[in-house]
N, C-alpha and C positions, 0 to 999 in steps of 0.2 A: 491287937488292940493297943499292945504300949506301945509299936511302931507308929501306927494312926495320932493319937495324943502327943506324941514327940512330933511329928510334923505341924501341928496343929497350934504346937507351945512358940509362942512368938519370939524370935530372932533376939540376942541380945543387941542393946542400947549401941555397941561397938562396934558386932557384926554388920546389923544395918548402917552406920555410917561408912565404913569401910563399902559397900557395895555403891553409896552415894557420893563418895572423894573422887575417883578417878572423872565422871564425869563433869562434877563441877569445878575439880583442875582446871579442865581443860577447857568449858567454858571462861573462867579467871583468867586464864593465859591469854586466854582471846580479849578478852575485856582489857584487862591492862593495856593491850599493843592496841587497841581500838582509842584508850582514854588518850593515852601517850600522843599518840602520830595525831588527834584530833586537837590536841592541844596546840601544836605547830602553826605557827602564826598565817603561813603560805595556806596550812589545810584550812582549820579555821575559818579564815577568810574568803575562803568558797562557799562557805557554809555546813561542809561537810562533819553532820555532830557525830559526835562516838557512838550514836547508833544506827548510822548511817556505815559507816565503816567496821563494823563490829558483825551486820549481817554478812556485807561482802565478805568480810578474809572467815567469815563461818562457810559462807559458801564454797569457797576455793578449798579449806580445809578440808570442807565435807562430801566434797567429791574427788577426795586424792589422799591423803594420808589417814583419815577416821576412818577406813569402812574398815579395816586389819584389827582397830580396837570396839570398833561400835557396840561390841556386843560386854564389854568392859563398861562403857562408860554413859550406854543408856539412858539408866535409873536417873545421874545428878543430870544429864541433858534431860530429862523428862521434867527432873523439878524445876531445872533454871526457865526453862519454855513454861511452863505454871505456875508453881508457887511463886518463886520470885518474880515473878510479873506482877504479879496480884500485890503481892508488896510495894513492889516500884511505882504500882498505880497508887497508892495509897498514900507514899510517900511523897508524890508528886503532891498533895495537896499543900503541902510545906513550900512551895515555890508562890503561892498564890496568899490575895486575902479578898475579903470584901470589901474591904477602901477600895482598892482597883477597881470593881463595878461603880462602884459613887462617883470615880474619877471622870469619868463621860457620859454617868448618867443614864437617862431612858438611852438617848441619843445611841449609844457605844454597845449596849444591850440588845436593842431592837437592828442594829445594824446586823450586830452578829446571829441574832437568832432566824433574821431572813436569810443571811448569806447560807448557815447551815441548814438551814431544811430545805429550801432549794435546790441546794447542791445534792443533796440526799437521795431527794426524792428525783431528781431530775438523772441520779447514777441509777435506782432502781429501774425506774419506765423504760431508760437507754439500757441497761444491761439486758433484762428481759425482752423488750420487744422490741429493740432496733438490730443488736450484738445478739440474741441469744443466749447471753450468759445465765449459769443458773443462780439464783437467790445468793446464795452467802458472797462468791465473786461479787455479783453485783453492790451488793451492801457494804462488803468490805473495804473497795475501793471508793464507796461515796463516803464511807467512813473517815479513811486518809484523805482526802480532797477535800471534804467538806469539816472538819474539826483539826487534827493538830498530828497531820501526817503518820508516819510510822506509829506511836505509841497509841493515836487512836485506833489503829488496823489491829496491832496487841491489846488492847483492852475489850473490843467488839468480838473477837474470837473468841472468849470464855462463851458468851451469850451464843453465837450461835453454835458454837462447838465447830467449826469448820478446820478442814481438814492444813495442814499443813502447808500443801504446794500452793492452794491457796490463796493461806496468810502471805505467802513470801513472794505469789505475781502482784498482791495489794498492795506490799511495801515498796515493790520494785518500781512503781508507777509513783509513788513518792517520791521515789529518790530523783526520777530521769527528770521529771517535769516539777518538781520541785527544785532539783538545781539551777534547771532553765530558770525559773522566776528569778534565781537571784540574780542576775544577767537585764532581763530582758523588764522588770519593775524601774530601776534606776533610769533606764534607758528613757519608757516611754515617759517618764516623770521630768526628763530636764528634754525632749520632743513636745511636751506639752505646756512647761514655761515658755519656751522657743515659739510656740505657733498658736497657742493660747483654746485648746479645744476645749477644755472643761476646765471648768470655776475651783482647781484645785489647787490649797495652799499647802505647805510643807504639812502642816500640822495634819490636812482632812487626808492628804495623799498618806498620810505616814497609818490613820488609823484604815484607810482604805487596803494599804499593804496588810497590815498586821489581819484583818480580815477577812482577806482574800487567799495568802499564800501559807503553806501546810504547814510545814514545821517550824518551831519559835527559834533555830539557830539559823533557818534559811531566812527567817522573816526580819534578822539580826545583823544578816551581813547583806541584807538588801538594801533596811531602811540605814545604816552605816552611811551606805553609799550617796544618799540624798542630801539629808541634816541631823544635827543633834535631835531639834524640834519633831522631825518626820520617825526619827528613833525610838524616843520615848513615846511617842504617838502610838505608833507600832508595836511595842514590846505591851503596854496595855491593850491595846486592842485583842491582844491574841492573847493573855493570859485570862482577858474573859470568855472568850472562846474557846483556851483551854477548860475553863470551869463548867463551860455547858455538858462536857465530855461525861459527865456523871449523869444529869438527869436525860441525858441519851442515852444512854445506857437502861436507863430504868426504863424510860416510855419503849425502848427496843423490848425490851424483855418480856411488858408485857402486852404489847403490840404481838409478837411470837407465840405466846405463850396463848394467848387467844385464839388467831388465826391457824394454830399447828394444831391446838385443840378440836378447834371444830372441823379440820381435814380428816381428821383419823378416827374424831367420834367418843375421843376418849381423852384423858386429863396423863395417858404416860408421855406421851411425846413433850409434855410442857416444859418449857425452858428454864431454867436452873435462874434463880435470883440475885443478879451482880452484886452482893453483898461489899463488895471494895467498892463499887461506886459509892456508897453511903456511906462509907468509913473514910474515904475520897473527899466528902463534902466537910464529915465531920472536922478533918484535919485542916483543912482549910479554912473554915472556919476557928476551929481553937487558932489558929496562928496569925487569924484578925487579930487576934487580942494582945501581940505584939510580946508576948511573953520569954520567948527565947529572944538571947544573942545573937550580933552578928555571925558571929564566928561560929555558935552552935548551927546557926541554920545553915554556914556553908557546909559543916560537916555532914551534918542532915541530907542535903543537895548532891553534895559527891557519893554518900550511898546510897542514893539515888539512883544516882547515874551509873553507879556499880550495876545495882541489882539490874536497870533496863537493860546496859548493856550488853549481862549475862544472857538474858532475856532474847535478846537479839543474837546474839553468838549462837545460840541451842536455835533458835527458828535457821540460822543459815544452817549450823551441821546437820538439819536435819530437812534441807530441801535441797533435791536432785534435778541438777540443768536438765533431764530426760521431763520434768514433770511442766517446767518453765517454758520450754521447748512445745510441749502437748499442748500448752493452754494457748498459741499459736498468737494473733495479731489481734485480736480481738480484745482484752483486756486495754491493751496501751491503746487503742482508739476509743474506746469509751475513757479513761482517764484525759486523752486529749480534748477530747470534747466538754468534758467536766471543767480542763485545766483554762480552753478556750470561754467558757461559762463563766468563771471564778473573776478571769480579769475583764470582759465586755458587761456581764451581767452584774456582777460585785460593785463596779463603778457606778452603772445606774440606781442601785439597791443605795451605794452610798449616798451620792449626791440626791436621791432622790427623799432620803429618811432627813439629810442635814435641812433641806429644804423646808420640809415637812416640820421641823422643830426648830426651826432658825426664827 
């Protein structure tokens, strides 16, 4: 009986941290050498953000030097992959306010709210009944294509609860065809002053990028390339597009929570309530009100980008090229087809709503 009761007496305050250090070391370590080498003017300027390189060298870690400790350093990879996601989503709302939605208006709103459900809904139909892929794959990647790359694919995993390998073939489709964009946006933008196909000026091209392409540091060193005007275009376009990332979340949840319910007949399968999306909003809003410093909000920003980092460091230690490998071709052609959608279909969605309100 005292041996039962002594198991049952909860770990000290110390012990438990010590069993959560080694792993989140080692996520830090990763993080750091992800912030670092991304801050490189040559890296950078690819586009390539510290979460983008923070998965890879997880990946490479995590199938060559972690499996000898994995059983060490688990637990803080367990929390940096969770908790500090859930954080990092939260604190992303510190990047954003609602002056940037007034900035453009219905116009900049209604663009992006067609680009993303299209996109969405256009990943599920194709994963399901074109690809075969099952539900969460599919979702996931319309996630990253259709809202704000990698961190959307992290934030949509609490809700579906989907499994690891995954999360990291979702992100992987972000990164190949999300690099492509920053390449291949500039290009057909000074093909299109040159030959004159569509009624686009620096400024509509610039909110058409921001839009259309996944990640805000790809969408960054795209519209770079065009204009100042097509820049600033762009980096609002997508910061309102980041902000949809929340109420997708919610309609996901309980869209699931619905549909899962009435599969099984019963209310245990219902999906768990993004509660960070709401504290997501919250934050973004309080930071409408302009109340903190410059300087606090960089600080704010950079542990931000700590915690995603982290975030992304524990998603690569903990996916296996064998699992990557298994999920075969099928993934990256539905992302193609998505990425093919984003820039033919996104153009007409643009020009066609500017039209529409012009």
């Amino acid at each position: 009986m005292f041996l039962r009761l002594t198991l049952l007496r909860p770990l000290p305050l110390g012990r438990v941290f010590l069993h959560y250090l080694p792993g989140l070391l080692l996520t830090g370590v990763i993080s750091l050498f992800a912030v670092q080498v991304g801050s490189w003017p040559s890296v950078s300027g690819l586009g390539l953000s510290a979460l983008t390189l923070a998965i890879l060298t997880g990946i490479v870690v995590g199938n060559s030097i972690y499996k000898p400790v994995q059983r060490h350093c688990h637990l803080g990879v367990l929390f940096s992959k969770q908790r500090l996601l859930r954080l990092g989503i939260i604190f992303y709302g510190f990047r954003l306010t609602f002056q940037q939605i007034s900035y453009f208006g219905t116009t900049g709103v209604v663009i992006d709210e067609l680009t993303l459900s299209s996109t969405f809904l256009l990943a599920c139909w194709l994963g399901r009944r074109v690809f075969g892929l099952d539900e969460d794959t599919s979702m996931l990647i319309g996630a990253g294509s259709s809202i704000c790359g990698a961190a959307a694919v992290l934030a949509t995993e609490p809700v579906l609860k989907a499994s690891g390998e995954k999360v990291a073939v979702a992100v992987a489709t972000v990164v190949i065809f999300g690099t492509a964009a920053i390449f291949i946006y500039p290009a057909l933008f000074h093909l299109n002053q040159h030959f004159g196909w569509l009624p686009f000026t620096p400024l509509t091209f610039g909110i058409y990028t921001g839009s259309t392409m996944h990640e805000v540091a790809q969408v960054v060193a795209a519209s770079h390339a065009i204009s100042p005007d097509a820049e600033n275009a762009a980096v609002i376009a997508k910061m309102i597009r980041v902000m949809l990332l929340a109420p997708f979340l919610l309609l996901l949840s309980a869209w699931l929570r619905r549909s899962r319910t009435v599969e099984t007949g019963s209310t245990s399968a219902a999906i768990s309530f993004p509660w960070f999306a709401v504290w997501f909003i919250g934050v973004a809003g309080l930071n409408s009100f302009h109340l903190f410093t410059p300087h606090l909000l960089a600080s704010i920003n950079l542990l931000d980008t700590w915690l995603l980092t982290m975030a992304m460091a524990a998603l690569g230690l903990t996916t296996h090229m064998t699992d990557l490998r298994r999920a075969g071709v099928r993934p990256l052609l539905l992302a193609l087809l998505l990425f093919i959608w984003l820039i033919a279909g996104g153009a007409m969605i643009n020009l066609g709503i500017h039209q529409l309100f012009s």
